[in-house]
C-alpha angles and dihedrals in degrees: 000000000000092000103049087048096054088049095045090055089045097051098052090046087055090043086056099042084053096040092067088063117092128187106190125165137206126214108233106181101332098322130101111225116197139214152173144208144145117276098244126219112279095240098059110093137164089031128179108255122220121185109209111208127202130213130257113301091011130115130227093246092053092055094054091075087061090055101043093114093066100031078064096063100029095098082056092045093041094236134142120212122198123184109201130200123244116231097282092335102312128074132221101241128155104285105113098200099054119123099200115127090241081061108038087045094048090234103201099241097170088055094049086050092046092056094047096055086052092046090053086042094052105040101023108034098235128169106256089199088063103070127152145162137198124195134180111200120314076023098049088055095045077050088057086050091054096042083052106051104015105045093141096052098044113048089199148334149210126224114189116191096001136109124195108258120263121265090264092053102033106128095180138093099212116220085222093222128128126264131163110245138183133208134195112190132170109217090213094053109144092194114031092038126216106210087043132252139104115358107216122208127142101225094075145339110268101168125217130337123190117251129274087265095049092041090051093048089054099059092036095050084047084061098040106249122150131179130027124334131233109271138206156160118235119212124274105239100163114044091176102064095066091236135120123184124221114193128202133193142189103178133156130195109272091358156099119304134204124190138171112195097202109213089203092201098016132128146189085323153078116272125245092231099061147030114232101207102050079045094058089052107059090046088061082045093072083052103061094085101040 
């Protein structure tokens, strides 16, 4: 009796844990688009919203184990944390080239991300002013898209291993206003490269991005920005993995920020001293009260 009371009691433990996860979805022009989150506590209203995005070919379940870290503390930091899925794994971002079906159908990404935000304001009470995405790869660059062409509805992003396409594959018709940006970018990626050119992956063809520098100066000459950033070392929590990060920031009281954290050593791939999406969120943080 014991026992099956011990797996009763298990079991129903599991069943609750489970339960708090919802996967909804939102029709956008024929299409159901599909998303995920963790049902917050009842009590916490007027919460900050972050969009997780995950890379090409990924899914938006796979890409909340990345971000368990922070989804551990969001009912703390009053933050609610969603993890979309691309059109059937890819988004149509602003890569021209790209062959992926979200691009060569034109899937209407700023439409999906709209009606989210009204979904989480309806039904959860977020604040709508305190909207943020964070995107690794085929997701960072779905993050500049939406930096691009959305800035009144995000207050900042972070992009982590992407670079903005170059002018010849440039698919956007940026707002031109300003909006603070992140980037988190590994100087030995054999797939988002540093220095800009071709980005490789098996799964389709996405054309050319700029480099990490040019990316950078875009966003910091947006915001108006000129001369030399703030620089400095992080420190170097993790000897072993063979990685140091360099950050540099352009940032203004009450206004926009710009900000490269350089992986000297990193690759396609998270490092070992931070976390990048705590990261990321403190660095929405500084931006509740702007």
């Amino acid at each position: 009796m014991k026992k099956a009371a011990l797996f009763i009691l298990t079991l129903v433990c599991f069943l609750s844990s489970k339960s708090q996860l919802i996967s909804d979805s939102i029709l956008v022009d024929g299409h159901y688009r599909k998303f995920h989150f963790n049902k917050p506590p009842p009590e916490n209203t007027d919460a900050s919203l972050i969009f997780i995005l995950h890379g090409s070919g990924g899914t938006g379940e796979q890409i909340m184990k990345d971000a368990a870290k922070l989804e551990s503390i969001s009912g703390k930091e009053n933050v609610l944390l969603v993890y979309p899925d691309g059109y059937k794994n890819f988004w149509n971002e602003c890569r021209k080239a790209a062959t992926s079906a979200a691009n060569l159908e034109n899937i209407n990404e700023n439409k999906f991300f709209h009606l989210m935000i009204g979904y989480f304001k309806l039904n959860y009470h977020i604040n709508s002013k305190h909207v943020f995405t964070a995107g690794f790869s085929g997701g960072g660059h779905m993050a500049y898209k939406l930096a691009l062409t959305m800035p009144r509805e995000f207050k900042a992003i972070t992009a982590i291993v992407a670079n903005l396409p170059d002018s010849s594959n440039m698919d956007c018709t940026a707002s031109d206003e300003p909006v603070s940006v992140m980037i988190i970018n590994g100087t030995n990626d054999p797939i988002n490269p540093y220095q800009g050119g071709e980005v490789k992956i098996t799964a389709a063809y996405l054309g050319n991005v700029r480099s990490t520098e040019q990316t950078f100066k875009y966003w910091a000459t947006l915001d108006g920005f000129n001369g030399e950033p703030v620089i400095e070392y992080l420190p170097d929590t993790d000897p072993t993995d063979g990685k140091t990060i360099m950050r540099y920031s352009y940032k203004k009281k009450s206004g926009p920020e710009v900000v490269l954290l350089e992986v000297i050593g990193g690759k396609h791939d998270y490092p070992n001293d931070i976390n990048v999406y705590i990261e990321a969120w403190e660095f929405f943080k500084r931006h509740l009260k702007k």
